[in-house]
C-alpha positions as CSV (number, residue, x, y, z in Angstrom):
1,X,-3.1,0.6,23.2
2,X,-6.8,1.6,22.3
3,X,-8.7,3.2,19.3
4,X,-11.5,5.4,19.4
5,X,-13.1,7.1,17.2
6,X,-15.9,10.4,16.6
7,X,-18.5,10.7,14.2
8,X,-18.9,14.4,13.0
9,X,-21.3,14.7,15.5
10,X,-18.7,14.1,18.2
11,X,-19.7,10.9,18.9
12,X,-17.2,8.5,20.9
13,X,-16.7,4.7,19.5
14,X,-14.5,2.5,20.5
15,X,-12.9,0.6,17.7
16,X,-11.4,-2.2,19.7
17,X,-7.6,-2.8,21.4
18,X,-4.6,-3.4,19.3
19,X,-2.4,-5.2,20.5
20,X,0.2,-4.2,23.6
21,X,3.8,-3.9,22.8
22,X,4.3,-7.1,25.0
23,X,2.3,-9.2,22.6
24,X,4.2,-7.4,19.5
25,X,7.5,-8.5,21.1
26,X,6.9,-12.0,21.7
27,X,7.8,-14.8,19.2
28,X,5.1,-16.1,18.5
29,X,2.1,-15.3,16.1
30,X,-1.0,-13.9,17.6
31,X,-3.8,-12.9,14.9
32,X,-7.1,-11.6,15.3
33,X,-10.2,-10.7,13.3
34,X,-12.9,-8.7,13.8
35,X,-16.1,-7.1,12.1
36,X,-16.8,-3.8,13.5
37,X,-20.1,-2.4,12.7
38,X,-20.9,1.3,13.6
39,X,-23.7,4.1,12.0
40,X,-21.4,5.9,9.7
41,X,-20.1,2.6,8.5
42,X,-18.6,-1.1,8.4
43,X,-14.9,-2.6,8.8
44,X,-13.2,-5.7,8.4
45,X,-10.1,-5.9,10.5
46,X,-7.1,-8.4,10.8
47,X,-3.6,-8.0,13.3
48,X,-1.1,-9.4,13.4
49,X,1.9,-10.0,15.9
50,X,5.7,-11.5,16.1
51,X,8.7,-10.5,16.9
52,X,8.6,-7.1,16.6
53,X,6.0,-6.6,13.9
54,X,3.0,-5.5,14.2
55,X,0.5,-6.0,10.6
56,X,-3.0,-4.3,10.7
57,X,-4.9,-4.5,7.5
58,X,-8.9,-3.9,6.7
59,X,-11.1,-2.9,4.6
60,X,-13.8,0.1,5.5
61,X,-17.0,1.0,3.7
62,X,-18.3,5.0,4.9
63,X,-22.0,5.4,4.5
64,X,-22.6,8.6,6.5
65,X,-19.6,10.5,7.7
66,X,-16.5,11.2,5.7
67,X,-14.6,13.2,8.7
68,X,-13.9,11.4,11.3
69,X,-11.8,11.8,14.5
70,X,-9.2,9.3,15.6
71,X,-8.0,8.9,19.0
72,X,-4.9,6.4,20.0
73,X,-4.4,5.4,23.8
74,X,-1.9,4.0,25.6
75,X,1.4,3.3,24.4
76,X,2.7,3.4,21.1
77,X,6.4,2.9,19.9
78,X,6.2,1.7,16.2
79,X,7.4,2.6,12.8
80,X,5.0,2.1,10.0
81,X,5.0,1.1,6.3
82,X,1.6,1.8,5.1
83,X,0.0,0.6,1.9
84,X,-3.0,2.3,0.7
85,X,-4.7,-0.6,-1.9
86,X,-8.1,1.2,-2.1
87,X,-9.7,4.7,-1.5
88,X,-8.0,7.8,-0.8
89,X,-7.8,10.3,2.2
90,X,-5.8,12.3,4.3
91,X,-5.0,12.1,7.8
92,X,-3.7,15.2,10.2
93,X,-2.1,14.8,13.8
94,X,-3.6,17.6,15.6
95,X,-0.8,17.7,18.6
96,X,1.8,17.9,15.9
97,X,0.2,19.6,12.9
98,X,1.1,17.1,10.0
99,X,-1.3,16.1,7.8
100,X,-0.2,12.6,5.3
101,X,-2.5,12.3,2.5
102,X,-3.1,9.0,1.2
103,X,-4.1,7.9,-2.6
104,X,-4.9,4.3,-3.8
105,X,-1.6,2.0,-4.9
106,X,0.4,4.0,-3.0
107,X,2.7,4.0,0.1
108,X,5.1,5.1,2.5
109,X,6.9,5.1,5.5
110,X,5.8,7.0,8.9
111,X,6.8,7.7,12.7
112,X,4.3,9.1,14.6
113,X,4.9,8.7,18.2
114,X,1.7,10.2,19.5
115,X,-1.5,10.5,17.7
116,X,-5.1,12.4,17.8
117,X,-6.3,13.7,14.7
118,X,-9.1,13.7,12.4
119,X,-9.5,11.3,9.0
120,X,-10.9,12.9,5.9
121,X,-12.2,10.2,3.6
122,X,-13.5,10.9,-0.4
123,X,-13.0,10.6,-4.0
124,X,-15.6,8.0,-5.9
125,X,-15.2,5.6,-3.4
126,X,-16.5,5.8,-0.1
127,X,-14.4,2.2,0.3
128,X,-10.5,2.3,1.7
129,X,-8.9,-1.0,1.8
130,X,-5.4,-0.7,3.0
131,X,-2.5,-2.6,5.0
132,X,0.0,-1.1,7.2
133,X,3.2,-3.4,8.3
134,X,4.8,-1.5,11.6
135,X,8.1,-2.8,13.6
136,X,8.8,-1.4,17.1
137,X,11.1,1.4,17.1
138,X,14.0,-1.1,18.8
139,X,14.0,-3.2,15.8
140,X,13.7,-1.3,13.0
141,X,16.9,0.4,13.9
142,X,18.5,-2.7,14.1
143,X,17.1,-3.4,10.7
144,X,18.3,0.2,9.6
145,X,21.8,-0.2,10.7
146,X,24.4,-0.5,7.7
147,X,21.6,-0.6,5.6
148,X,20.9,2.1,2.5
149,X,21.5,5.7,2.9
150,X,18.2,6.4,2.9
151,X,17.0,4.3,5.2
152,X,19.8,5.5,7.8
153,X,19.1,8.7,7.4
154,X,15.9,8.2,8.1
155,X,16.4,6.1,11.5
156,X,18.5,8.9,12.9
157,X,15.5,11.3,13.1
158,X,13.3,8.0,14.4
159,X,15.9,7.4,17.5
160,X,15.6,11.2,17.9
161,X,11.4,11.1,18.3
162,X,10.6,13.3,15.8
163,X,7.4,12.7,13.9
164,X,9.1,11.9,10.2
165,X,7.6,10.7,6.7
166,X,10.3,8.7,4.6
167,X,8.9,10.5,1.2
168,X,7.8,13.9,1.0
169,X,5.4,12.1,-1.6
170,X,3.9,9.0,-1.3
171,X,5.6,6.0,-4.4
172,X,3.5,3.7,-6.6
173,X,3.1,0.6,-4.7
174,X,5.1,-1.7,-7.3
175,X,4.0,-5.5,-8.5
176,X,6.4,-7.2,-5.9
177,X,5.4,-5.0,-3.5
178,X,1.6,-6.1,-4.2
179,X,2.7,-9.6,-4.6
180,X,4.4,-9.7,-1.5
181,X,1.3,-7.9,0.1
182,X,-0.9,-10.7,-1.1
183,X,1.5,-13.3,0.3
184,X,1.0,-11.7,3.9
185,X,-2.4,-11.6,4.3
186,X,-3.1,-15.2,2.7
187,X,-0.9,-16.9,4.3
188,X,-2.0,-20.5,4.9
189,X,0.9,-21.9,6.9
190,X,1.2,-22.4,10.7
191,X,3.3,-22.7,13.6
192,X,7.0,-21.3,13.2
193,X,7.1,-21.6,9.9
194,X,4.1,-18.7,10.0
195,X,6.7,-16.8,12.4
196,X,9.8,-16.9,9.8
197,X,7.2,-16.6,6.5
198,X,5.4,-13.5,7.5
199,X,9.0,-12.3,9.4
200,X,10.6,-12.9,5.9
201,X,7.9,-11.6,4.0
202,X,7.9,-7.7,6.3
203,X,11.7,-7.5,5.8
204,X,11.6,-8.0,1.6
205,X,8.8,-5.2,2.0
206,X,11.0,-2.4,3.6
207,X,14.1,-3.8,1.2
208,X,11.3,-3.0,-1.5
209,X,10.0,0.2,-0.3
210,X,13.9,1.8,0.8
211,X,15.1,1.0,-2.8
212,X,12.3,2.7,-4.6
213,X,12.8,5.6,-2.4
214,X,16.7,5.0,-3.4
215,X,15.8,4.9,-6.9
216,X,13.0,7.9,-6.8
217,X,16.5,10.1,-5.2
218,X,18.3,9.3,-7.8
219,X,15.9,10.1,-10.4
220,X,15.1,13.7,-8.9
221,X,18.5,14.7,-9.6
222,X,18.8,14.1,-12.9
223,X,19.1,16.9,-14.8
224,X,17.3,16.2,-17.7
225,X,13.7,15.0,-15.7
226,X,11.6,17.8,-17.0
227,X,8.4,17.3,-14.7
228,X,7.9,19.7,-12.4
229,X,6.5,19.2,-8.5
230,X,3.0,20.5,-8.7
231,X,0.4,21.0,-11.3
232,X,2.8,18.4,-13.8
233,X,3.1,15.7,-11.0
234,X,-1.2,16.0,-10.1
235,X,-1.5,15.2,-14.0
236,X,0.5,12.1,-14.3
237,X,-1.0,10.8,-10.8
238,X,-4.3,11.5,-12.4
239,X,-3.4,9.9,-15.6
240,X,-2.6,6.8,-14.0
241,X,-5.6,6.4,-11.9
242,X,-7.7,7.2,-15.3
243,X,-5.7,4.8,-17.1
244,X,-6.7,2.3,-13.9
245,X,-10.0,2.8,-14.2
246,X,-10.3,2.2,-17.7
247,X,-7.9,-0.9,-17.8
248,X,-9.8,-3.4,-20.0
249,X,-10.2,-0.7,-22.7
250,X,-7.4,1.9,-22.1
251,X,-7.4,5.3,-24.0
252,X,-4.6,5.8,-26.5
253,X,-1.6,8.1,-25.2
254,X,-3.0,10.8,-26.6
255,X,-6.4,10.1,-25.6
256,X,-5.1,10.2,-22.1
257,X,-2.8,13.1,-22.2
258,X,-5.3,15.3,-22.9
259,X,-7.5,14.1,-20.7
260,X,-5.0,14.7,-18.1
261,X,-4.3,18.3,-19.3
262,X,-0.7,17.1,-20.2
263,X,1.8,16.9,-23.1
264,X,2.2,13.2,-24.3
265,X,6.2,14.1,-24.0
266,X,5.8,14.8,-20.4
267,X,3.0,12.0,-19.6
268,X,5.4,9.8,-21.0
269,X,8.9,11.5,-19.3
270,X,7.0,11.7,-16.0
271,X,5.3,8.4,-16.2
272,X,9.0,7.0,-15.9
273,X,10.0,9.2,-13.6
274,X,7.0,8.6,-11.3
275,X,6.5,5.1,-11.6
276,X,9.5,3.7,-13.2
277,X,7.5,2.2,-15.7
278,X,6.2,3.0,-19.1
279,X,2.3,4.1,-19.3
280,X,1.5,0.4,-20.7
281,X,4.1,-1.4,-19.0
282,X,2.8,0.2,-16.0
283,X,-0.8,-1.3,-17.3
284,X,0.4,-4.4,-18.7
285,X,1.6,-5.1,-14.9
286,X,-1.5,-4.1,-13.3
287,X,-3.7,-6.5,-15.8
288,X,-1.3,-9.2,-14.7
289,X,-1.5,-8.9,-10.8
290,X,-5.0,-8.9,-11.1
291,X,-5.1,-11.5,-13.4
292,X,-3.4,-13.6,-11.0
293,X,-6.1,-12.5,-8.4
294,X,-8.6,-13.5,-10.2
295,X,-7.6,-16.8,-10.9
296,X,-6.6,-17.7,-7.3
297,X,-10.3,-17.4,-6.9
298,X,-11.1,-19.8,-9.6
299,X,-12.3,-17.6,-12.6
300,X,-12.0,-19.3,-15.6
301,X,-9.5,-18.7,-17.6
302,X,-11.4,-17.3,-20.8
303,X,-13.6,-15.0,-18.1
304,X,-10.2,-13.2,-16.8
305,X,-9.0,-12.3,-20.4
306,X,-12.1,-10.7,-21.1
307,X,-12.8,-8.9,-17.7
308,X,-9.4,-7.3,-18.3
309,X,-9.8,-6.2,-22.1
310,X,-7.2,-8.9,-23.9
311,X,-8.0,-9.6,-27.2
312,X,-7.7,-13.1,-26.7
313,X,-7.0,-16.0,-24.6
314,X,-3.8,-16.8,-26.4
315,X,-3.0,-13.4,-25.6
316,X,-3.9,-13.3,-22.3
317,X,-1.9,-16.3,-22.3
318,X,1.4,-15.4,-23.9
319,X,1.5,-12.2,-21.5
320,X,0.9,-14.1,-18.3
321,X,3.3,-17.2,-19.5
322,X,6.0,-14.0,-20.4
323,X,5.4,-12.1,-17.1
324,X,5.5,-15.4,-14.5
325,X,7.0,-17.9,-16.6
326,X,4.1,-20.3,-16.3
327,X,1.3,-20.8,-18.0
328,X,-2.2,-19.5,-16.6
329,X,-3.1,-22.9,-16.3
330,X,-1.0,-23.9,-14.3
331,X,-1.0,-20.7,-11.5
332,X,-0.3,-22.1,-8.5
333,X,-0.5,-19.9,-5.1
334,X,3.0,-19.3,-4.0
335,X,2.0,-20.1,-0.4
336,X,0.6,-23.6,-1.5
337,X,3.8,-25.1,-4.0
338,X,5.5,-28.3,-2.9
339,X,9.1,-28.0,-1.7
Protein backbone atom coordinates (compact mmCIF):
# COMPACT_ATOMS: atom_id res chain seq x y z
CA UNK A 1 0.00 0.00 0.00
CA UNK A 2 1.29 3.57 -1.05
CA UNK A 3 0.64 7.28 -0.11
CA UNK A 4 0.74 10.13 -2.23
CA UNK A 5 -0.06 13.30 -1.83
CA UNK A 6 -1.03 16.91 -3.94
CA UNK A 7 -0.15 20.25 -3.08
CA UNK A 8 -3.00 22.81 -3.97
CA UNK A 9 -1.20 23.19 -7.04
CA UNK A 10 -1.91 19.55 -8.00
CA UNK A 11 1.34 18.51 -7.39
CA UNK A 12 2.06 14.64 -6.92
CA UNK A 13 4.40 13.47 -3.88
CA UNK A 14 4.97 10.44 -2.82
CA UNK A 15 4.88 10.06 0.93
CA UNK A 16 6.60 6.66 1.16
CA UNK A 17 4.98 2.75 1.44
CA UNK A 18 3.30 1.63 4.52
CA UNK A 19 3.56 -1.36 5.18
CA UNK A 20 1.74 -4.60 3.14
CA UNK A 21 -0.76 -6.60 4.97
CA UNK A 22 1.80 -9.50 4.82
CA UNK A 23 4.20 -7.60 7.12
CA UNK A 24 1.05 -6.42 9.38
CA UNK A 25 0.20 -10.12 9.80
CA UNK A 26 3.41 -11.58 10.82
CA UNK A 27 4.55 -11.95 14.45
CA UNK A 28 7.07 -10.18 14.62
CA UNK A 29 7.85 -6.40 15.13
CA UNK A 30 8.95 -4.48 12.10
CA UNK A 31 9.39 -0.53 12.79
CA UNK A 32 10.36 2.17 10.71
CA UNK A 33 11.22 5.85 10.75
CA UNK A 34 11.45 8.33 8.40
CA UNK A 35 11.84 12.22 7.87
CA UNK A 36 9.96 13.32 4.92
CA UNK A 37 10.76 16.74 3.74
CA UNK A 38 8.48 18.36 0.95
CA UNK A 39 7.73 22.39 -0.10
CA UNK A 40 4.55 22.83 1.82
CA UNK A 41 6.08 21.23 4.72
CA UNK A 42 8.03 18.66 7.13
CA UNK A 43 7.04 15.18 8.83
CA UNK A 44 8.29 12.88 11.23
CA UNK A 45 6.90 9.41 10.79
CA UNK A 46 7.14 6.09 12.82
CA UNK A 47 5.16 2.38 11.84
CA UNK A 48 4.69 -0.08 13.33
CA UNK A 49 3.83 -3.85 12.71
CA UNK A 50 2.73 -7.31 14.67
CA UNK A 51 0.26 -9.46 14.61
CA UNK A 52 -2.41 -7.80 13.17
CA UNK A 53 -1.64 -4.28 14.20
CA UNK A 54 -0.60 -1.79 12.31
CA UNK A 55 0.61 1.83 14.56
CA UNK A 56 1.50 4.93 12.38
CA UNK A 57 2.20 7.98 14.42
CA UNK A 58 3.97 11.59 13.32
CA UNK A 59 4.16 14.79 13.73
CA UNK A 60 3.61 17.38 10.59
CA UNK A 61 4.54 21.04 10.45
CA UNK A 62 2.43 22.99 7.18
CA UNK A 63 4.38 26.02 6.01
CA UNK A 64 2.61 26.63 2.67
CA UNK A 65 -0.51 24.64 1.83
CA UNK A 66 -3.28 23.90 4.27
CA UNK A 67 -5.38 21.69 1.63
CA UNK A 68 -3.94 18.94 0.64
CA UNK A 69 -4.99 15.83 -1.43
CA UNK A 70 -4.37 12.33 -0.20
CA UNK A 71 -4.26 9.36 -2.30
CA UNK A 72 -3.97 5.58 -0.82
CA UNK A 73 -2.82 2.64 -3.15
CA UNK A 74 -2.95 -0.69 -3.09
CA UNK A 75 -4.62 -2.69 -0.59
CA UNK A 76 -6.11 -1.74 2.43
CA UNK A 77 -8.17 -3.91 5.06
CA UNK A 78 -7.81 -2.12 8.52
CA UNK A 79 -9.86 -0.68 11.26
CA UNK A 80 -8.47 2.40 12.83
CA UNK A 81 -8.34 4.08 16.30
CA UNK A 82 -7.08 7.47 15.68
CA UNK A 83 -5.74 9.88 18.26
CA UNK A 84 -5.42 13.37 17.34
CA UNK A 85 -2.67 14.91 20.18
CA UNK A 86 -2.01 18.07 18.27
CA UNK A 87 -3.65 20.40 15.60
CA UNK A 88 -6.91 20.12 14.12
CA UNK A 89 -8.51 19.33 10.63
CA UNK A 90 -10.87 17.55 8.70
CA UNK A 91 -10.51 14.94 6.26
CA UNK A 92 -13.32 13.95 3.41
CA UNK A 93 -13.30 10.67 1.18
CA UNK A 94 -14.22 11.87 -2.07
CA UNK A 95 -15.49 8.18 -3.55
CA UNK A 96 -17.72 8.01 -0.55
CA UNK A 97 -18.63 11.56 0.56
CA UNK A 98 -17.69 11.48 4.39
CA UNK A 99 -15.89 13.98 5.70
CA UNK A 100 -14.29 13.14 9.80
CA UNK A 101 -13.23 16.24 11.32
CA UNK A 102 -10.54 16.03 13.76
CA UNK A 103 -9.72 18.40 16.92
CA UNK A 104 -6.68 18.12 19.36
CA UNK A 105 -7.11 15.47 22.49
CA UNK A 106 -9.56 13.80 20.76
CA UNK A 107 -10.34 10.38 19.07
CA UNK A 108 -12.22 7.80 17.48
CA UNK A 109 -12.79 4.87 15.67
CA UNK A 110 -12.94 4.51 11.69
CA UNK A 111 -13.40 1.95 8.71
CA UNK A 112 -12.68 3.21 5.58
CA UNK A 113 -12.00 0.62 3.13
CA UNK A 114 -11.02 2.79 0.22
CA UNK A 115 -9.60 6.22 0.38
CA UNK A 116 -8.90 9.42 -1.96
CA UNK A 117 -9.68 12.61 -0.51
CA UNK A 118 -8.49 15.88 0.35
CA UNK A 119 -7.02 17.08 4.09
CA UNK A 120 -7.94 20.49 5.36
CA UNK A 121 -5.45 21.60 7.95
CA UNK A 122 -5.94 25.03 10.36
CA UNK A 123 -6.65 26.60 13.62
CA UNK A 124 -3.37 28.45 15.38
CA UNK A 125 -1.41 25.77 14.69
CA UNK A 126 -0.10 24.89 11.52
CA UNK A 127 1.49 21.65 13.60
CA UNK A 128 -0.73 18.17 13.78
CA UNK A 129 0.82 15.57 15.89
CA UNK A 130 -1.21 12.51 16.02
CA UNK A 131 -1.17 8.57 16.37
CA UNK A 132 -3.49 6.16 14.81
CA UNK A 133 -3.44 2.33 16.15
CA UNK A 134 -5.27 0.08 13.17
CA UNK A 135 -5.99 -3.91 13.39
CA UNK A 136 -6.84 -5.83 10.17
CA UNK A 137 -10.40 -6.27 9.68
CA UNK A 138 -9.83 -10.32 10.56
CA UNK A 139 -8.82 -9.55 13.95
CA UNK A 140 -10.56 -6.94 15.20
CA UNK A 141 -13.71 -9.00 14.83
CA UNK A 142 -12.17 -11.53 16.65
CA UNK A 143 -11.47 -8.91 19.31
CA UNK A 144 -15.15 -7.56 18.90
CA UNK A 145 -16.79 -10.85 19.42
CA UNK A 146 -18.69 -11.18 22.94
CA UNK A 147 -17.27 -8.03 23.62
CA UNK A 148 -19.43 -4.63 24.61
CA UNK A 149 -22.54 -3.77 22.80
CA UNK A 150 -21.08 -1.12 21.28
CA UNK A 151 -18.29 -2.49 19.99
CA UNK A 152 -20.54 -5.39 18.36
CA UNK A 153 -22.62 -3.33 16.93
CA UNK A 154 -20.16 -1.63 15.42
CA UNK A 155 -18.25 -4.84 13.93
CA UNK A 156 -21.37 -5.94 12.19
CA UNK A 157 -21.37 -2.91 9.80
CA UNK A 158 -17.33 -3.49 9.55
CA UNK A 159 -17.86 -7.30 8.21
CA UNK A 160 -20.53 -5.71 6.02
CA UNK A 161 -17.83 -3.08 4.21
CA UNK A 162 -19.52 -0.15 4.96
CA UNK A 163 -17.47 2.96 5.60
CA UNK A 164 -18.54 3.55 9.57
CA UNK A 165 -17.33 6.06 12.40
CA UNK A 166 -17.77 4.47 16.04
CA UNK A 167 -18.94 8.12 17.37
CA UNK A 168 -20.96 10.45 15.54
CA UNK A 169 -18.57 12.97 17.61
CA UNK A 170 -15.25 12.50 18.31
CA UNK A 171 -14.47 11.71 22.80
CA UNK A 172 -11.80 13.47 24.89
CA UNK A 173 -8.83 11.40 24.66
CA UNK A 174 -8.71 10.48 28.57
CA UNK A 175 -5.32 10.32 30.95
CA UNK A 176 -5.05 6.42 30.53
CA UNK A 177 -5.70 6.79 27.19
CA UNK A 178 -2.66 9.31 26.91
CA UNK A 179 -0.66 7.28 29.28
CA UNK A 180 -1.11 4.33 27.48
CA UNK A 181 -0.29 6.35 24.16
CA UNK A 182 3.04 7.43 25.68
CA UNK A 183 3.77 3.86 26.68
CA UNK A 184 3.47 2.81 22.78
CA UNK A 185 5.57 5.09 21.17
CA UNK A 186 8.49 4.95 23.96
CA UNK A 187 8.71 1.76 24.29
CA UNK A 188 12.33 0.63 25.07
CA UNK A 189 12.01 -3.07 25.17
CA UNK A 190 12.85 -5.66 22.51
CA UNK A 191 12.35 -8.95 21.06
CA UNK A 192 8.96 -10.78 22.01
CA UNK A 193 8.60 -9.05 24.89
CA UNK A 194 8.17 -5.78 22.29
CA UNK A 195 5.53 -8.11 20.45
CA UNK A 196 3.21 -8.93 23.72
CA UNK A 197 4.07 -5.11 25.27
CA UNK A 198 2.88 -3.07 22.37
CA UNK A 199 0.10 -6.18 21.62
CA UNK A 200 -1.07 -5.60 25.22
CA UNK A 201 -0.74 -2.02 25.17
CA UNK A 202 -3.30 -1.69 21.48
CA UNK A 203 -5.87 -4.01 23.19
CA UNK A 204 -6.20 -1.78 26.76
CA UNK A 205 -6.59 1.16 24.07
CA UNK A 206 -9.79 -0.08 22.31
CA UNK A 207 -11.02 -1.56 25.94
CA UNK A 208 -10.46 2.29 26.73
CA UNK A 209 -11.95 3.90 23.83
CA UNK A 210 -15.32 1.17 23.59
CA UNK A 211 -16.15 2.04 27.35
CA UNK A 212 -16.03 5.79 26.96
CA UNK A 213 -18.17 5.29 23.98
CA UNK A 214 -20.26 2.94 26.42
CA UNK A 215 -20.27 5.49 29.02
CA UNK A 216 -20.84 8.68 26.55
CA UNK A 217 -24.41 6.23 25.45
CA UNK A 218 -25.39 6.08 28.63
CA UNK A 219 -24.98 9.60 29.47
CA UNK A 220 -26.98 10.83 26.19
CA UNK A 221 -29.97 9.18 27.54
CA UNK A 222 -30.27 10.68 30.58
CA UNK A 223 -33.00 12.70 30.90
CA UNK A 224 -31.85 15.34 32.92
CA UNK A 225 -28.42 16.27 30.57
CA UNK A 226 -29.55 19.65 29.48
CA UNK A 227 -26.79 20.40 26.79
CA UNK A 228 -27.90 20.45 23.63
CA UNK A 229 -25.95 18.98 20.21
CA UNK A 230 -24.85 22.16 18.50
CA UNK A 231 -24.18 25.63 19.39
CA UNK A 232 -24.08 24.27 23.50
CA UNK A 233 -21.62 21.37 22.60
CA UNK A 234 -19.10 24.02 20.26
CA UNK A 235 -19.02 26.15 23.59
CA UNK A 236 -17.95 23.56 26.06
CA UNK A 237 -15.36 22.14 23.28
CA UNK A 238 -14.15 25.55 23.07
CA UNK A 239 -14.05 26.15 26.71
CA UNK A 240 -11.82 23.34 27.16
CA UNK A 241 -9.41 24.10 24.62
CA UNK A 242 -9.29 27.87 26.24
CA UNK A 243 -8.97 26.40 29.49
CA UNK A 244 -5.85 24.27 27.79
CA UNK A 245 -4.33 26.99 26.54
CA UNK A 246 -4.33 28.89 29.52
CA UNK A 247 -3.38 26.00 31.94
CA UNK A 248 -0.68 27.54 34.19
CA UNK A 249 -3.02 30.51 34.92
CA UNK A 250 -6.64 29.23 34.28
CA UNK A 251 -9.60 31.73 34.20
CA UNK A 252 -12.11 31.41 36.95
CA UNK A 253 -15.53 29.50 35.91
CA UNK A 254 -17.00 32.50 35.25
CA UNK A 255 -14.22 33.95 33.58
CA UNK A 256 -14.44 31.11 31.16
CA UNK A 257 -18.13 30.77 30.75
CA UNK A 258 -18.40 33.87 29.30
CA UNK A 259 -15.77 33.67 27.34
CA UNK A 260 -17.27 30.76 25.88
CA UNK A 261 -20.68 32.38 25.36
CA UNK A 262 -22.11 29.90 27.96
CA UNK A 263 -24.04 29.63 31.29
CA UNK A 264 -21.59 28.49 34.16
CA UNK A 265 -24.59 25.84 34.92
CA UNK A 266 -24.31 24.37 31.59
CA UNK A 267 -20.28 24.80 31.28
CA UNK A 268 -20.28 22.95 34.28
CA UNK A 269 -23.44 20.23 33.37
CA UNK A 270 -21.86 19.76 29.91
CA UNK A 271 -18.26 19.68 31.10
CA UNK A 272 -19.45 16.29 32.82
CA UNK A 273 -21.25 15.24 30.26
CA UNK A 274 -18.55 15.77 27.63
CA UNK A 275 -15.66 14.81 29.33
CA UNK A 276 -16.69 12.98 32.38
CA UNK A 277 -14.69 15.24 34.40
CA UNK A 278 -15.20 18.36 36.29
CA UNK A 279 -13.76 21.75 34.51
CA UNK A 280 -10.59 21.57 37.09
CA UNK A 281 -10.44 17.96 37.49
CA UNK A 282 -10.34 17.86 33.87
CA UNK A 283 -7.24 20.50 34.27
CA UNK A 284 -5.82 19.16 37.35
CA UNK A 285 -5.34 15.82 35.06
CA UNK A 286 -3.96 17.53 32.17
CA UNK A 287 -1.21 19.52 34.49
CA UNK A 288 -0.40 16.09 35.76
CA UNK A 289 0.23 14.11 32.45
CA UNK A 290 2.21 16.77 31.41
CA UNK A 291 3.91 17.06 34.45
CA UNK A 292 4.94 13.60 34.10
CA UNK A 293 6.22 14.45 30.50
CA UNK A 294 8.17 16.80 31.51
CA UNK A 295 10.04 15.14 33.98
CA UNK A 296 10.76 11.99 31.93
CA UNK A 297 12.86 14.50 30.11
CA UNK A 298 14.71 15.62 33.12
CA UNK A 299 13.19 19.09 34.06
CA UNK A 300 13.72 19.83 37.36
CA UNK A 301 11.42 19.51 39.63
CA UNK A 302 10.88 23.16 40.83
CA UNK A 303 10.90 24.26 36.81
CA UNK A 304 7.70 21.83 36.20
CA UNK A 305 5.62 23.44 39.06
CA UNK A 306 6.12 26.70 37.72
CA UNK A 307 5.77 25.98 33.89
CA UNK A 308 2.42 24.61 34.85
CA UNK A 309 1.12 27.45 37.24
CA UNK A 310 1.33 25.57 40.87
CA UNK A 311 1.69 27.67 43.58
CA UNK A 312 4.32 25.78 44.96
CA UNK A 313 6.49 22.81 44.93
CA UNK A 314 4.89 21.21 47.84
CA UNK A 315 1.86 21.68 45.91
CA UNK A 316 2.95 20.44 42.89
CA UNK A 317 4.07 17.71 45.01
CA UNK A 318 1.11 16.72 47.06
CA UNK A 319 -1.01 16.62 43.73
CA UNK A 320 1.38 14.44 41.75
CA UNK A 321 2.10 12.08 45.05
CA UNK A 322 -2.15 12.07 45.29
CA UNK A 323 -2.68 11.44 41.52
CA UNK A 324 0.25 8.53 41.01
CA UNK A 325 0.92 7.55 44.36
CA UNK A 326 4.66 8.42 44.25
CA UNK A 327 6.38 11.19 44.88
CA UNK A 328 7.77 13.41 41.80
CA UNK A 329 11.00 12.51 42.89
CA UNK A 330 10.91 9.41 42.48
CA UNK A 331 8.89 9.11 38.74
CA UNK A 332 10.13 6.34 37.24
CA UNK A 333 9.15 5.55 33.39
CA UNK A 334 6.70 2.67 33.48
CA UNK A 335 8.61 1.00 30.61
CA UNK A 336 11.97 1.13 32.67
CA UNK A 337 10.69 -0.36 36.51
CA UNK A 338 12.38 -3.55 37.72
CA UNK A 339 10.14 -6.60 37.98
Amino acid sequence: MGVNVYDENGHQYKVGDVFSNKIVEQPLVTERREVLSFPFGDAEMVQIAFAGIYIVYGDMMLYESKRLQWEITGEIDLVEMHFTLEGDGSMKNLLSGKEHHFKANQHNMHYIPVFAGTGQYGGRLDRYKFIEVHFTTRFFLELAKDSSPSLMEFAEKVAKGNEQDLSRENMPISFAMHQCLHDIMNVKVTGGLKLLFLQSKCIELLTLQAQMYEDAACASQTPSLIVKPGQDTESIHFAKDYLLQHAAQPPSLTELARVAGINEFKLKQGFKALYNNTVFGYLADYKLTQACDLLRASVPIKDVADRLGYSSVQHFNSAFSKKFGVPPGKLKDPLTKSP
